[in-house]
VEXVEXPA-205373 format. One record per residue (C-alpha): residue number from 1; x, y, z. Coordinates in Angstrom, 3 decimals. Last residue first. Layout:
% VEXVEXPA-205373
<NUM,<X,Y,Z>>
...
***
This chain:
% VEXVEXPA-205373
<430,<10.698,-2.305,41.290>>
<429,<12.330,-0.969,38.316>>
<428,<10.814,0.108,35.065>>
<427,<12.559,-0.595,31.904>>
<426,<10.673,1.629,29.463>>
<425,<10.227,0.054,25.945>>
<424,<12.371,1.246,22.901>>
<423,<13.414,-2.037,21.925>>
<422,<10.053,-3.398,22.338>>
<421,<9.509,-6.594,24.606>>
<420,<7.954,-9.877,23.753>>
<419,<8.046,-12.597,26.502>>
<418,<10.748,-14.949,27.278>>
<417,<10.992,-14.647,30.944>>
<416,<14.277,-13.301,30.577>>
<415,<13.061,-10.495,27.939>>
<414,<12.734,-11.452,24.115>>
<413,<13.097,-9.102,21.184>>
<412,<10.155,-8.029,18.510>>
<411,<7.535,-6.453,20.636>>
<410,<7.299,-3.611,17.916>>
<409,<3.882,-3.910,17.692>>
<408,<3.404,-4.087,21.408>>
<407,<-0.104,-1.868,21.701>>
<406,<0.992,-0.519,24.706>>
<405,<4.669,-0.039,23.947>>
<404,<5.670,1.928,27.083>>
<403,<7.800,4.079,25.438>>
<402,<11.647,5.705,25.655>>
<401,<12.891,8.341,28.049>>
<400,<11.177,8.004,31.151>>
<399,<13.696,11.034,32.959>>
<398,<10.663,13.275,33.335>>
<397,<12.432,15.811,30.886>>
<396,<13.257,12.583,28.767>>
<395,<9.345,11.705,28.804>>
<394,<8.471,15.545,27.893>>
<393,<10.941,15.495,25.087>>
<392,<8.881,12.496,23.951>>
<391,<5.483,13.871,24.206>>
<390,<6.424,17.222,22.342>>
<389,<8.419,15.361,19.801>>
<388,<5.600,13.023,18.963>>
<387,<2.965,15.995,19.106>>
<386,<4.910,17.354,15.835>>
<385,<7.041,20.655,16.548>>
<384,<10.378,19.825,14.613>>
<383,<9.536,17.641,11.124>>
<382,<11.077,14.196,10.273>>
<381,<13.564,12.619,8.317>>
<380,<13.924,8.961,8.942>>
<379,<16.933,6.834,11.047>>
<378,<16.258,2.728,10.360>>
<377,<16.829,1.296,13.813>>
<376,<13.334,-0.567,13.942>>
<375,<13.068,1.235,17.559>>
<374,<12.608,4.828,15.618>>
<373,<14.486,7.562,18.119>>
<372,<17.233,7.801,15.477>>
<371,<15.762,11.335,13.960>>
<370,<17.082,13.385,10.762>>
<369,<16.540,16.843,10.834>>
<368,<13.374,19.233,9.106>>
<367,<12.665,22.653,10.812>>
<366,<15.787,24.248,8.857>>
<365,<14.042,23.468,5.631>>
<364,<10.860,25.555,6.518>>
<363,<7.591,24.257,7.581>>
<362,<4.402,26.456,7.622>>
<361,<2.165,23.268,5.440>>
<360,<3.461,20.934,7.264>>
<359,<2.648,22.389,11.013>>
<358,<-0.975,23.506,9.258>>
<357,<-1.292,19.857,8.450>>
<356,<-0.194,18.660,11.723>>
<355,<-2.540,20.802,13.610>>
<354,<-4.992,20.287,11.225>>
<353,<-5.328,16.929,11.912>>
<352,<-4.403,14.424,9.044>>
<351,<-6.561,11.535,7.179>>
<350,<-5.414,12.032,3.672>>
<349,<-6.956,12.256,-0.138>>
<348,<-9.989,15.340,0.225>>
<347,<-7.385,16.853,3.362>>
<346,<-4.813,17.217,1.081>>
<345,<-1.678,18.348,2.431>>
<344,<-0.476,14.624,3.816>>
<343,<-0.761,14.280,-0.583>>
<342,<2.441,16.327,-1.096>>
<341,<4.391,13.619,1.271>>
<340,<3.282,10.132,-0.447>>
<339,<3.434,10.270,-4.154>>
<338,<4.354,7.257,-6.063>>
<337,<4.838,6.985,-9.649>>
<336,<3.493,4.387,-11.991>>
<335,<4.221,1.891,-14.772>>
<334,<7.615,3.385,-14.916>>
<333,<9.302,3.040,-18.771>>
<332,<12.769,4.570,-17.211>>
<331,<13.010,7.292,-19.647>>
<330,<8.920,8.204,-19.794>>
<329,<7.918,7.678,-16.689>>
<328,<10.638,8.292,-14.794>>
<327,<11.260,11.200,-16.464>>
<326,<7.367,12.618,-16.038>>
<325,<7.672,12.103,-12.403>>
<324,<10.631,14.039,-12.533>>
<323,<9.395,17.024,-14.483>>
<322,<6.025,17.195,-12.699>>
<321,<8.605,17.965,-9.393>>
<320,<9.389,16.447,-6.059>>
<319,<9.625,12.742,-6.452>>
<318,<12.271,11.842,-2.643>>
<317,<10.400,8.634,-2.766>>
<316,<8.179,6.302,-5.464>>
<315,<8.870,3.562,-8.128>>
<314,<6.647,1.471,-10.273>>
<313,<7.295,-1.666,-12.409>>
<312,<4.723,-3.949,-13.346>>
<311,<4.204,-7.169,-13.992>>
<310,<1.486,-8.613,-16.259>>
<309,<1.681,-12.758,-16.136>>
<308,<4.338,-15.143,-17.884>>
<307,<2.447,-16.617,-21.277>>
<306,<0.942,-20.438,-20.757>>
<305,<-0.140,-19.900,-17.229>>
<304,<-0.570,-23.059,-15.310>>
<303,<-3.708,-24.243,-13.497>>
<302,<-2.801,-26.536,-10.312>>
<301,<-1.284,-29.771,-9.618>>
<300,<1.099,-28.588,-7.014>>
<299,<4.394,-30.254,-9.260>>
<298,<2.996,-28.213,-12.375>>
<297,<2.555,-24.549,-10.583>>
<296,<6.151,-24.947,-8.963>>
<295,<7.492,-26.078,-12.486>>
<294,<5.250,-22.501,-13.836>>
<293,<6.249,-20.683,-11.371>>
<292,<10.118,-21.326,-11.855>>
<291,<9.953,-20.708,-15.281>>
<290,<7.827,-17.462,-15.497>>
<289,<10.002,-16.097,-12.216>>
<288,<12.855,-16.211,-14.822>>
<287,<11.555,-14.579,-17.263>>
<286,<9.833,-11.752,-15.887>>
<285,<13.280,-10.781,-14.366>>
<284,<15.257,-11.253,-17.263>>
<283,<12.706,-9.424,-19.336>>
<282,<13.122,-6.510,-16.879>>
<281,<16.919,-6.080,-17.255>>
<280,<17.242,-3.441,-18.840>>
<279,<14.510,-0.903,-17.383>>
<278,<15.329,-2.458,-14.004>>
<277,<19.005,-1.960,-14.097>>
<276,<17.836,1.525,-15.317>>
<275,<15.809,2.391,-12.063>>
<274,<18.376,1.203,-10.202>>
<273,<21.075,3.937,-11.831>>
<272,<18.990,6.643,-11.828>>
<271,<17.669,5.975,-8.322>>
<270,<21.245,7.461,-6.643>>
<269,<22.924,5.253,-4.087>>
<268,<23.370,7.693,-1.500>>
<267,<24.882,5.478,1.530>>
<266,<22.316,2.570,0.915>>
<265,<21.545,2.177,4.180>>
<264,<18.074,4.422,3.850>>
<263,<16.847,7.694,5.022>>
<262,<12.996,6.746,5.933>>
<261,<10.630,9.907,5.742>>
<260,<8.589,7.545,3.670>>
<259,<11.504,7.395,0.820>>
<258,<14.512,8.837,1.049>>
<257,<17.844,8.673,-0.346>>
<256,<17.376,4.885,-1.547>>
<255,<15.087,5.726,-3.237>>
<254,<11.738,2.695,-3.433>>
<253,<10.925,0.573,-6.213>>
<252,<7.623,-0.765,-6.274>>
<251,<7.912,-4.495,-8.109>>
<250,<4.769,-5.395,-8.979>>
<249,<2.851,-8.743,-10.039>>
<248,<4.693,-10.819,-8.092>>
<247,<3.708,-14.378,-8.733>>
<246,<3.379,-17.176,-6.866>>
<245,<4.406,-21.370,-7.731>>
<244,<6.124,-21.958,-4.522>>
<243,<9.386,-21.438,-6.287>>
<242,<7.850,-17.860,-7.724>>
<241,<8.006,-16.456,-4.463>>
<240,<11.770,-17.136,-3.722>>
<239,<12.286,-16.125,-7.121>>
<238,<10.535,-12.511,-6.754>>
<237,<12.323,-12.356,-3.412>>
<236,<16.051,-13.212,-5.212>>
<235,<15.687,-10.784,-8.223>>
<234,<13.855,-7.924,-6.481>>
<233,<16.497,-8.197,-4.070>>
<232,<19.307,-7.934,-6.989>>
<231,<17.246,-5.113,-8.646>>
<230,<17.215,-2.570,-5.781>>
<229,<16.030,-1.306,-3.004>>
<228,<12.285,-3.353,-3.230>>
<227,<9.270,-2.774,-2.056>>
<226,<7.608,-6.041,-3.123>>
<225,<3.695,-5.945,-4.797>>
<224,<1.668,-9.093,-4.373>>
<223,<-1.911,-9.649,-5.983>>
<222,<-5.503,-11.020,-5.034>>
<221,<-8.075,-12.258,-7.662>>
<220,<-5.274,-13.485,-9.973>>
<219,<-6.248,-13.869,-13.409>>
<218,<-4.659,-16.487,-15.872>>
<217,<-7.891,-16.738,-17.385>>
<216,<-8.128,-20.520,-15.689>>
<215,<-6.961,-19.320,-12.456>>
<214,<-4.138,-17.554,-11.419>>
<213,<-2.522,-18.283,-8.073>>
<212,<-3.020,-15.709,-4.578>>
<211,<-6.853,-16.326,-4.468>>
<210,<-5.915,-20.103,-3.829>>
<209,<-4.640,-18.926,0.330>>
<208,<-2.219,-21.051,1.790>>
<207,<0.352,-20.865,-0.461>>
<206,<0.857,-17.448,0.942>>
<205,<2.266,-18.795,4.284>>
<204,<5.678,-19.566,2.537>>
<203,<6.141,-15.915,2.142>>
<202,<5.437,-15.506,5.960>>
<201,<8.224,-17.627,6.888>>
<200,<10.483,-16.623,4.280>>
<199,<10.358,-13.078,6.010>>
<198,<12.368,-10.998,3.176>>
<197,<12.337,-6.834,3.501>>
<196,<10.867,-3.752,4.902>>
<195,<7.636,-4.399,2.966>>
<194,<5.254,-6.260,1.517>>
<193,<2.354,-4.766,-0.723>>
<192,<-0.661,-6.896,-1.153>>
<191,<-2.235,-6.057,-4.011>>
<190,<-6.164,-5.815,-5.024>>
<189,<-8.896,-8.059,-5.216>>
<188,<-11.177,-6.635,-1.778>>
<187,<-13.606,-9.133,-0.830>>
<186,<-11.874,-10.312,2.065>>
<185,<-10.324,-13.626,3.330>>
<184,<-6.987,-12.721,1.696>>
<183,<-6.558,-9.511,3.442>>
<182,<-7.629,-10.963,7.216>>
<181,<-4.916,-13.936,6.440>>
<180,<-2.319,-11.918,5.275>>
<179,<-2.731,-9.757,8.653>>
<178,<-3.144,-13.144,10.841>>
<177,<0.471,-13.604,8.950>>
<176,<1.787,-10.107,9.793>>
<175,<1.180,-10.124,13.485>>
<174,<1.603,-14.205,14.325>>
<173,<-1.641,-16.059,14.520>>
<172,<-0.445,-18.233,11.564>>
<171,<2.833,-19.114,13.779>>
<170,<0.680,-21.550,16.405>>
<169,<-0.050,-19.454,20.073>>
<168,<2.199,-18.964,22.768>>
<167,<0.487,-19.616,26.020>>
<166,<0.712,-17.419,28.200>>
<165,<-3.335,-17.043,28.862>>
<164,<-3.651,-16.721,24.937>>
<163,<-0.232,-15.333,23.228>>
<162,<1.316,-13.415,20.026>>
<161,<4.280,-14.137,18.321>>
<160,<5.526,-10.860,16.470>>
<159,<5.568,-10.349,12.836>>
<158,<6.426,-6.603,12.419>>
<157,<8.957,-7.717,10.162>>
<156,<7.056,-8.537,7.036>>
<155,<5.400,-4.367,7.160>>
<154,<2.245,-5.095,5.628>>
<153,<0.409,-2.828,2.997>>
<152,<-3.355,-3.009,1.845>>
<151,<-4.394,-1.823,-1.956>>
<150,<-7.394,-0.344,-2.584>>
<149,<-7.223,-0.359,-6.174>>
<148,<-9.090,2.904,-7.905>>
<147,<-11.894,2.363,-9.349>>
<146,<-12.592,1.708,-13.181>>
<145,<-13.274,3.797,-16.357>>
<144,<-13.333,3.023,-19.809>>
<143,<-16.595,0.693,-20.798>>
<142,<-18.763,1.987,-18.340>>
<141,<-17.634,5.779,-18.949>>
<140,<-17.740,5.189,-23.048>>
<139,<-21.460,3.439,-22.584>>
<138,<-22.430,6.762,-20.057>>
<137,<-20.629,8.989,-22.416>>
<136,<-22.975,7.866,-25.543>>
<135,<-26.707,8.812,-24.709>>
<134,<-25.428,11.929,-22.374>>
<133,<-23.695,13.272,-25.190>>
<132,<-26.570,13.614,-27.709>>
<131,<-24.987,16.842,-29.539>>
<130,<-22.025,18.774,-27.661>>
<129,<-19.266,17.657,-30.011>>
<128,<-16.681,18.821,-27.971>>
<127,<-17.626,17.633,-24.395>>
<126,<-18.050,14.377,-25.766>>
<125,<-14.490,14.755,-27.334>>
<124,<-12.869,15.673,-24.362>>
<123,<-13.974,12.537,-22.521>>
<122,<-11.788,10.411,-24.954>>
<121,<-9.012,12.443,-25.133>>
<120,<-8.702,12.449,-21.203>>
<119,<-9.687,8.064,-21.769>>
<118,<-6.683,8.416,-24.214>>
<117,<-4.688,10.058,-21.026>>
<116,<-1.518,11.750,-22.227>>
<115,<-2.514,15.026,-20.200>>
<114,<-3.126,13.342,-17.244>>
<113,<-6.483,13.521,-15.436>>
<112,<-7.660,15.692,-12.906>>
<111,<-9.059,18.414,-15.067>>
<110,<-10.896,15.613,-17.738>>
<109,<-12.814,14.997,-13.835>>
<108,<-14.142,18.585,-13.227>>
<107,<-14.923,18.906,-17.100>>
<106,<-16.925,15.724,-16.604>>
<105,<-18.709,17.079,-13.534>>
<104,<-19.583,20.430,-15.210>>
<103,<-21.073,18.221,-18.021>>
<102,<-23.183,16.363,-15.150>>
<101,<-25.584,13.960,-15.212>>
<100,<-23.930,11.273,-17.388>>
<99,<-20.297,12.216,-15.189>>
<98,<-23.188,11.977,-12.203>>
<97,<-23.589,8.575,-12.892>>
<96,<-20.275,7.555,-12.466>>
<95,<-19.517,8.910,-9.208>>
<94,<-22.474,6.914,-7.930>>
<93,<-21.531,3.945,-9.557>>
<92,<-18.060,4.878,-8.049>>
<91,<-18.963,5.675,-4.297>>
<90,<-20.947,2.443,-4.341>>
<89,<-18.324,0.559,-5.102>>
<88,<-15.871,2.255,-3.022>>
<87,<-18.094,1.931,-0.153>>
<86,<-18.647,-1.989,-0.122>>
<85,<-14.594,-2.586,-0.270>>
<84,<-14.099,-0.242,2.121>>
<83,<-16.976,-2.223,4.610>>
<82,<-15.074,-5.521,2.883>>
<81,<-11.626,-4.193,3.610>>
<80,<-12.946,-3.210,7.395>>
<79,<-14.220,-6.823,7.741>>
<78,<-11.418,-8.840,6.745>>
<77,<-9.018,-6.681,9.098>>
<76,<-10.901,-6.772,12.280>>
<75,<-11.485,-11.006,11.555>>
<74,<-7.523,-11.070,10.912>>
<73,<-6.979,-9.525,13.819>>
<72,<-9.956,-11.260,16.205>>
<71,<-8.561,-14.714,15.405>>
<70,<-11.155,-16.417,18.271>>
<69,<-13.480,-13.156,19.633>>
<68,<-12.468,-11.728,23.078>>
<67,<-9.985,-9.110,21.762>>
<66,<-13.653,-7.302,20.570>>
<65,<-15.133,-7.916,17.031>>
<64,<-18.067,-5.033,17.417>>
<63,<-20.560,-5.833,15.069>>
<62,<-21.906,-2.868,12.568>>
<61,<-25.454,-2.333,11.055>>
<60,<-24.979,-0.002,8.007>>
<59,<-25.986,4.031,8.225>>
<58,<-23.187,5.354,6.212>>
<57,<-21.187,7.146,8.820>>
<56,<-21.990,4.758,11.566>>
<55,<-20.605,1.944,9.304>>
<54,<-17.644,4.222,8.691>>
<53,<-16.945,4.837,12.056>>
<52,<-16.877,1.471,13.927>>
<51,<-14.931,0.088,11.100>>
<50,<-12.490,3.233,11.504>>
<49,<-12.332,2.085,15.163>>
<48,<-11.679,-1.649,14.574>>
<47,<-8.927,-0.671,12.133>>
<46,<-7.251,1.617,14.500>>
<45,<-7.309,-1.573,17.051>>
<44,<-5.877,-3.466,14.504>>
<43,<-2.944,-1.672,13.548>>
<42,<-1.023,-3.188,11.073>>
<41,<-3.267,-2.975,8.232>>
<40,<-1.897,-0.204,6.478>>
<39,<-3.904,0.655,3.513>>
<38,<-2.179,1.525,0.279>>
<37,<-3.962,4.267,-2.526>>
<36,<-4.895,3.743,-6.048>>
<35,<-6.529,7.009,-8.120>>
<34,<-9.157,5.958,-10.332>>
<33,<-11.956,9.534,-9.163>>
<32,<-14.017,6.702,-6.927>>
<31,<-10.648,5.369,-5.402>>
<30,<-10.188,8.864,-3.951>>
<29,<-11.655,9.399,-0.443>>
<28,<-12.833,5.618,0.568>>
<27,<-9.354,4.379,-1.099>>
<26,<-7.839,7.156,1.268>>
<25,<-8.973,4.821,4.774>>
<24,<-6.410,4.096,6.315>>
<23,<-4.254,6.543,4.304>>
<22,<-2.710,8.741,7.267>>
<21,<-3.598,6.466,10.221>>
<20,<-0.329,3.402,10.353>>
<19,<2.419,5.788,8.738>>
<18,<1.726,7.025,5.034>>
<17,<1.236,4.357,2.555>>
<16,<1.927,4.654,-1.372>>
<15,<-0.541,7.030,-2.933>>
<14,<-0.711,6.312,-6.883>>
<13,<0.418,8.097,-9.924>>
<12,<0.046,7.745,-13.840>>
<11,<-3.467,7.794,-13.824>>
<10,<-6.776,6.860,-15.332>>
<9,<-4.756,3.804,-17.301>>
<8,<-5.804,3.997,-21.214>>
<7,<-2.395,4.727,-21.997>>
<6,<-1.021,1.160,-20.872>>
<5,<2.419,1.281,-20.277>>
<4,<4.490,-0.837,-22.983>>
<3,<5.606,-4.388,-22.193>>
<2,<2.959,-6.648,-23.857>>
<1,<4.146,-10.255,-22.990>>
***
């Protein structure tokens, strides 16, 4: 198994996801230019809207999928991947035809690429020679360059039952499984990135879907990514998976200082040290989710990879200089470095009102504390002034401290009657 980054990747960075609006729809923004972002797909109303929008926005014939239709999540999900999906593609035949067109287009692009880049080499020397250019960057640019993944991110925990006329409905219609469900039924082949931790149930539900094993070029249409603390869970998840005969094909390593705006439990447990378990210990890991996959693979009667698949190893949170991200690169062997908070600036990558933006881009250190108001109980680092803090200190003004939870995402514990009920939720009296 070839080990070594690949230097003909476009970049060494991606955008990890950024709350439930920020990067819903950044693959449409970047993934022309190679750069991979994360969709959250936990909001299906949101998704539903942006569908509305982007098939207004490019002229296509859109159908509402209202609460009324039969599996309406997973339906809302599959379709706004496969609008994205649609978009990208055209965004990047489009992007690379003007490259051919364009020398001031090609110098624009060599500019956003890293400085190790062969493909940066490569461009640079069409530039250089200046004689019949056009005739031999468009075969280099077909053969070299490739979209960004549009990769779609589920929270395993937000997995709440979910009802019809009170009536509980089967597990698969469950939050995060209908949201498997609407990612593997699209055309998007990307990753599915899990996170905030195990749900065996939902793991299990992967087996499901054929586009998640390799086929007969040991290919895997659709891939899963783990955010993972450390090597230990990477260890026992990646196994779990590989039982049932699945493969992760990333392991995204997240600080355990900060990461999201989330300050971790791990009581300052440095990402030197994790990041060289990994480095160390990587073979160990590919090797012994090869094994088990491949006895999983064998009992279910279905193709089986000679050589273990690609995996890669990325990491992201609390990156704040060229310098680091270069380090981890380079000393730990990362595949790829997430960036998350620099890109909320960038109105060309992120969707953020100016408001916010302008907030962000004016902050100070002192505006910055650490919040507990999040129901999951994880506290985060946010930013004084936001509309969130405006709305809430209004509700504790009005003595209604807490929320209504209208869209019930978080509807994770049970009142007496049995029904879902957020942990911040209002408890109104009658």
């Amino acid at each position: 198994m070839k080990m070594t980054k690949n230097p003909n990747s476009l970049h060494s960075f991606h955008i990890p996801v950024m709350g439930l609006a920020y990067t819903i729809d950044s693959p449409i923004r970047v993934a022309h230019y190679g750069i991979s972002s994360v969709i959250s797909i936990a909001d299906d109303e949101l998704i539903e809207k942006m569908n509305a929008f982007y098939h207004q926005k490019f002229n296509l014939p859109y159908q509402e999928i209202s609460q009324k239709v039969s599996d309406y999540r997973a339906k809302r999900i599959t379709s706004y991947l496969n609008l994205v999906d649609k978009i990208v593609k055209e965004k990047f035949e489009n992007f690379k035809n003007e490259l051919v067109e364009s020398k001031e287009a090609v110098e624009n692009y060599i500019a956003m690429l890293p400085n190790k880049s062969e493909i940066k080499k490569g461009l640079q020397s069409f530039i250089d020679e200046g004689f019949h250019w056009k005739e031999n960057i468009k075969n280099y640019v077909e053969k070299h360059l490739s979209a960004g993944a549009i990769d779609v991110n589920i929270m395993t925990k937000l997995d709440k039952d979910n009802f019809d006329n009170n009536e509980q409905l089967p597990v698969i219609f469950n939050d995060a499984h209908a949201a498997l469900r609407g990612f593997a039924n699209s055309t998007v082949n990307s990753s599915l990135v899990l996170s905030a931790g195990m749900n065996p149930r939902l793991y299990s539900y992967f087996e499901n879907f054929d586009v998640f094993f390799p086929d007969e070029n040991n290919h895997l249409k659709k891939k899963i990514t783990l955010k993972v603390s450390d090597f230990r869970s990477a260890m026992i998840q990646g196994n779990f998976l590989a039982k049932k005969g699945l493969w992760v094909s990333e392991y995204r390593i997240e600080s355990g200082l900060n990461c999201g705006g989330h300050a971790f439990a791990t009581e300052g447990l440095l990402l030197g040290p994790i990041m060289e378990e990994f480095k160390q210990k990587k073979e160990q890991l590919v090797q012994s989710a090869h094994e088990l996959m491949v006895k999983a693979l064998e009992q279910k009667g279905k193709l089986v990879p000679e050589q273990p698949l690609d995996l890669k190893i990325t990491v992201q949170g609390g990156v704040g200089t060229s310098e680091e991200h270069a380090f981890l690169l380079d000393y730990y062997k990362a595949d790829s470095v997430g960036w998350g908070t620099p890109f909320l600036l960038v109105p060309e990558a992120t969707s953020v009102d100016q408001a916010t933006r302008k907030l962000l881009i004016n902050a100070k250190e002192e505006d910055l504390y650490l919040s507990h108001i999040s129901p999951l109980g994880v506290p985060f680092n946010t930013l004084r002034g936001t509309t969130n803090e405006i709305i809430k200190q209004k509700r504790i003004q009005e003595s209604r401290a807490g929320s209504s939870c209208p869209k019930k995402f978080l509807a994770l514990n049970k009142d007496a009657q049995g029904n879902g009920i957020c942990t911040a939720n209002i408890k109104m009296e009658n």
